[in-house]
C-alpha positions as CSV (number, residue, x, y, z in Angstrom):
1,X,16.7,14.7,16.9
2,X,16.6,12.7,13.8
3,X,20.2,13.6,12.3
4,X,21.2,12.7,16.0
5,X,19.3,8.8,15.9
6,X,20.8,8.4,12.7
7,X,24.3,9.7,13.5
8,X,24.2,7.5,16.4
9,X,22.8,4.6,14.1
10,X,25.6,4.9,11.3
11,X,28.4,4.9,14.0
12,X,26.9,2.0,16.4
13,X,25.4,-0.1,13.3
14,X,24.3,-3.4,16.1
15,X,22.0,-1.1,17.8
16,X,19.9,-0.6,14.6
17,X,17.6,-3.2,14.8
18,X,16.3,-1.9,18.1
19,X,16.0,1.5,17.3
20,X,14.2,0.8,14.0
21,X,12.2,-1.3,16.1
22,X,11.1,1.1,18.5
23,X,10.4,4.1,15.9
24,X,8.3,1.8,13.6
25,X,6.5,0.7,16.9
26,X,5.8,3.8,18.2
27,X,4.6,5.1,14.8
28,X,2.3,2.6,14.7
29,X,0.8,3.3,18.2
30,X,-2.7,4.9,18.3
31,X,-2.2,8.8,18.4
32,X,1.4,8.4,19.7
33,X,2.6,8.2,15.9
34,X,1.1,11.5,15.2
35,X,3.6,13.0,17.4
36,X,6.8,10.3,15.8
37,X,8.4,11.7,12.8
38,X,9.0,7.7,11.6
39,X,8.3,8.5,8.1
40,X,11.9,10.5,7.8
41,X,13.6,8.4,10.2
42,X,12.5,4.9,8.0
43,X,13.8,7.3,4.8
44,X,17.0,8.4,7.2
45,X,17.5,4.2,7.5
46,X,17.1,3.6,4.2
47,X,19.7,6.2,3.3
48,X,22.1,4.2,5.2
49,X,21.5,0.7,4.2
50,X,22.0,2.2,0.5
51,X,25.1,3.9,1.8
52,X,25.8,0.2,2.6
53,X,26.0,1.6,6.4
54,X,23.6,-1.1,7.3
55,X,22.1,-4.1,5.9
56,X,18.7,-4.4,4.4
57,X,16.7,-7.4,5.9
58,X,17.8,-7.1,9.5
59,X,16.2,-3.6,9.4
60,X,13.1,-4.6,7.5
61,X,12.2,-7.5,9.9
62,X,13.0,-5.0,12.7
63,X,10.1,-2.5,10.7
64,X,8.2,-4.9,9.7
65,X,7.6,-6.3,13.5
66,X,7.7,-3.0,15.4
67,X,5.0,-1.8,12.8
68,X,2.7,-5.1,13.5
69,X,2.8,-5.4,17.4
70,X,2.1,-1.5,17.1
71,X,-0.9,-1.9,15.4
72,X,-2.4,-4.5,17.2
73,X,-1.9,-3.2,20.5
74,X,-4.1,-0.3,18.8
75,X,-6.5,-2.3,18.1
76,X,-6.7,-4.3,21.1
77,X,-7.0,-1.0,22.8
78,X,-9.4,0.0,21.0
79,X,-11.4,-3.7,21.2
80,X,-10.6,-3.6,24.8
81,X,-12.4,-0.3,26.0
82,X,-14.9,1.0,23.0
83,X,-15.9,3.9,23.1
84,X,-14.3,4.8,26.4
85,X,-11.3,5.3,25.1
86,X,-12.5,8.4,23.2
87,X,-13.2,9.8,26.5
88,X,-9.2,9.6,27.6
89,X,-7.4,13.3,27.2
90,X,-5.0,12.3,25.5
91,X,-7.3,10.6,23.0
92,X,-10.0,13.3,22.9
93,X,-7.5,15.9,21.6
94,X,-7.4,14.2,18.1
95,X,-11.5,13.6,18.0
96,X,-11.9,15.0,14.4
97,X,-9.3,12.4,13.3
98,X,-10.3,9.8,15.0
99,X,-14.1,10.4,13.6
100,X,-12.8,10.6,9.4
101,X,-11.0,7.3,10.7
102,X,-14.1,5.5,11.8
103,X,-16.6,6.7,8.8
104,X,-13.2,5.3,6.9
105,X,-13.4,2.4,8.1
106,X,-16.7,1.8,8.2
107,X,-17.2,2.8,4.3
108,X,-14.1,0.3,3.1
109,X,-13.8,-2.5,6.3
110,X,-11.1,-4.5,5.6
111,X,-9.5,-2.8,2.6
112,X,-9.9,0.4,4.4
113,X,-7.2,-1.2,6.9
114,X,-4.9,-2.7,4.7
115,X,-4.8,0.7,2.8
116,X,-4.4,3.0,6.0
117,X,-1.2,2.2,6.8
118,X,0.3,3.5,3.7
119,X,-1.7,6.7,4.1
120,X,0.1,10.1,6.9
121,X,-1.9,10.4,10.1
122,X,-4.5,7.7,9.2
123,X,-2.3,4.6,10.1
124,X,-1.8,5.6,13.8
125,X,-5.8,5.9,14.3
126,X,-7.1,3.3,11.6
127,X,-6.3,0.3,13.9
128,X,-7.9,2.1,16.8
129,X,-11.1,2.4,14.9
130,X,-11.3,-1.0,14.0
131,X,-10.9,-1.8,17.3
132,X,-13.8,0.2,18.7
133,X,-16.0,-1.2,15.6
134,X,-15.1,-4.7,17.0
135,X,-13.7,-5.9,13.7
136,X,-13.1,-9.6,14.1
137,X,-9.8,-9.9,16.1
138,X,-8.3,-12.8,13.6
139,X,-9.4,-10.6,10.8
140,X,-7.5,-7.8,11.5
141,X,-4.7,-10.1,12.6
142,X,-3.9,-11.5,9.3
143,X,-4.5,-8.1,7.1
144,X,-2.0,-6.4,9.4
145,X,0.6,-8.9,9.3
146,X,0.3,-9.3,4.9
147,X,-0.2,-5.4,4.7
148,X,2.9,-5.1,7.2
149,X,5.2,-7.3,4.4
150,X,4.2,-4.9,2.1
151,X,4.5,-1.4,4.1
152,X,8.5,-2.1,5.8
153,X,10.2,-2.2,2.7
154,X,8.3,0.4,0.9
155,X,8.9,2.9,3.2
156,X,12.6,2.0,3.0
157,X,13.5,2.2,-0.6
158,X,12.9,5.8,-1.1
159,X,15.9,6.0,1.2
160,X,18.0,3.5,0.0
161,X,17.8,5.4,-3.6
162,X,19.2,8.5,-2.3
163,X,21.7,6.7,-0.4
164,X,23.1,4.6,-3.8
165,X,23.0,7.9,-5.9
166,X,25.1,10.0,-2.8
167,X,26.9,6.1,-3.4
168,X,27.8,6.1,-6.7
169,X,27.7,9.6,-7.8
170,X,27.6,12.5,-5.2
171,X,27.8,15.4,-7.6
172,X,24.7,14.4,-9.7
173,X,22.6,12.7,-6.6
174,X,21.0,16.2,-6.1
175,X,20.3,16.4,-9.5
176,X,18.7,13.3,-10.0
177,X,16.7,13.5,-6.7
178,X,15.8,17.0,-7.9
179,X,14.1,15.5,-11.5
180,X,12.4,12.8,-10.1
181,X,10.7,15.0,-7.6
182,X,9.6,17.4,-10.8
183,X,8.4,13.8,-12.7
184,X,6.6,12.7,-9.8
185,X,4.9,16.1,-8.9
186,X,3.6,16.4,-12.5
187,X,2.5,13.4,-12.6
188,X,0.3,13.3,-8.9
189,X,-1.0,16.5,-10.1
190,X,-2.0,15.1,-14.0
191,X,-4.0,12.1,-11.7
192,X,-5.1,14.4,-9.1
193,X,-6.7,16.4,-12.3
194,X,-7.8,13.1,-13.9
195,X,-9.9,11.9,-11.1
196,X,-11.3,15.7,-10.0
197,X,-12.6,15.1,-13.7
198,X,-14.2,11.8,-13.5
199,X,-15.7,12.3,-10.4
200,X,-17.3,15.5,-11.2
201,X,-18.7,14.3,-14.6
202,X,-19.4,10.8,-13.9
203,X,-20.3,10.9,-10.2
204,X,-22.2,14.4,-9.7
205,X,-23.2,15.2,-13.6
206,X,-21.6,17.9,-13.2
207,X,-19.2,19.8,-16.3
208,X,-15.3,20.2,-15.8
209,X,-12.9,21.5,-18.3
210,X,-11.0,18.5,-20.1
211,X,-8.3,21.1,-21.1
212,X,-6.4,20.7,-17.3
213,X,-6.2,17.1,-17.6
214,X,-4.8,16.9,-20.7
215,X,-2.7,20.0,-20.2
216,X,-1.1,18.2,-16.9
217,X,-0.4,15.1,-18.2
218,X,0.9,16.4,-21.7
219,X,3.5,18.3,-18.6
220,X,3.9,15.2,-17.1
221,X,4.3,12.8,-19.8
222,X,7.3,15.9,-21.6
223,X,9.0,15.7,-18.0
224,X,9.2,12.2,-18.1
225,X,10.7,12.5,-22.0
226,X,13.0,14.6,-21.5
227,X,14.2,12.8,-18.2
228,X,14.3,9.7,-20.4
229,X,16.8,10.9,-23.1
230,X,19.3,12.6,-20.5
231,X,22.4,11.5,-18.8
232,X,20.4,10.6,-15.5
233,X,18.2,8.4,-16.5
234,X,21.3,5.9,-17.2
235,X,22.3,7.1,-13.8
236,X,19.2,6.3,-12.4
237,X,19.3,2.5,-13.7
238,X,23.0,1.8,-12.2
239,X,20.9,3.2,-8.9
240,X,18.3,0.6,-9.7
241,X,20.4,-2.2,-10.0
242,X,22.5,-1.5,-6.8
243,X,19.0,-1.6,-5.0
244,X,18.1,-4.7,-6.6
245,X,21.5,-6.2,-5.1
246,X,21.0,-5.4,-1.7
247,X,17.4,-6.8,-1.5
């Protein structure tokens, strides 16, 4: 389904808008963007604007309002009907998420919202939440429209990176794609380590072993080194800079 949307994207380029439109809107809608696969269709879009398929701000507005009116239809339902709405089928399939989403949102408030969107499943129920909390409507207005500016283009740029490097230089792209992934995974694993160690020994008392923390980011920081010093690394910059020309 999704190399047919973007097949029929690349070759009928004035429909994009629309589509983009609809995909970021439905991922946005309570418990309907569990079932959307928008994260790899934004990343399939972004892989076209840095083919220079498509152009970059038409499809980011396009995101960027299909992602707002998403979420605050959410949240109006949710406003609208309370707890009622926990009692619909559809609804009451995804209880356990929508439960972690309230005590979410109930621990952080308004951070807890401007953060959710960036964050798998939660973004598709955090809105809902705060609706059934009856968070102040203008509130939650304003934090999704700033957190919205934010959240479009992010979710695009991944894909316009792999579409410059398939761009610029197809033979390498899978290369370079291939050693970021190994920097970034080392290095979410070397903070994953580092915060399993603070909590544990600042929050609970409790003794961890330094030596993983230090082993994964000794890894991490080695990955990154190496990276720095090869070929790709200057291929990585031209990347960079054609980015920085289509924004």
């Amino acid at each position: 389904m999704i190399e047919s949307i973007l097949l029929f994207v690349e070759n009928n380029s004035h429909w994009a808008w629309l589509i983009i439109f609809i995909v970021a809107f439905l991922e946005s809608m309570a418990i309907v963007g569990l079932l959307i696969p928008g994260w790899l269709l934004l990343v399939g879009f972004g892989t076209l604007i840095g083919a220079d398929a498509l152009s970059f701000y038409p499809i980011v507005f396009a995101a960027y309002l299909g992602a707002v009116i998403g979420e605050y239809l959410s949240f109006l339902a949710g406003y609208h009907y309370h707890e009622k709405i926990l009692q619909w089928p559809f609804v009451a399939k995804h209880d356990k998420l929508i439960t972690s989403a309230k005590t979410f949102f109930e621990k952080h408030g308004i951070g807890g919202v401007f953060v959710g969107r960036f964050f798998g499943p939660t973004r598709a129920v955090i809105p809902l939440a705060a609706g059934i909390a009856e968070m102040n409507r203008f509130t939650f207005a304003w934090v999704n429209l700033v957190s919205g500016l934010i959240w479009a283009p992010l979710y695009l740029i991944p894909g316009i990176l792999v579409g410059a490097a398939f761009n610029l230089n197809k033979e390498t792209a899978y290369h370079l794609i291939f050693i970021c992934c190994v920097v970034i995974f080392t290095v979410t694993i070397a903070l994953n380590k580092s915060k399993q160690y603070w909590e544990a020994t600042y929050r609970k008392g409790k003794k961890r072993p330094l030596y993983l923390v230090v082993l994964w980011w000794a890894i991490a920081l080695v990955c990154f080194a190496i990276f720095a010093k090869s070929l790709y690394w200057d291929l990585l910059i031209q990347i960079l800079k054609v980015v920085a020309n289509k924004l």
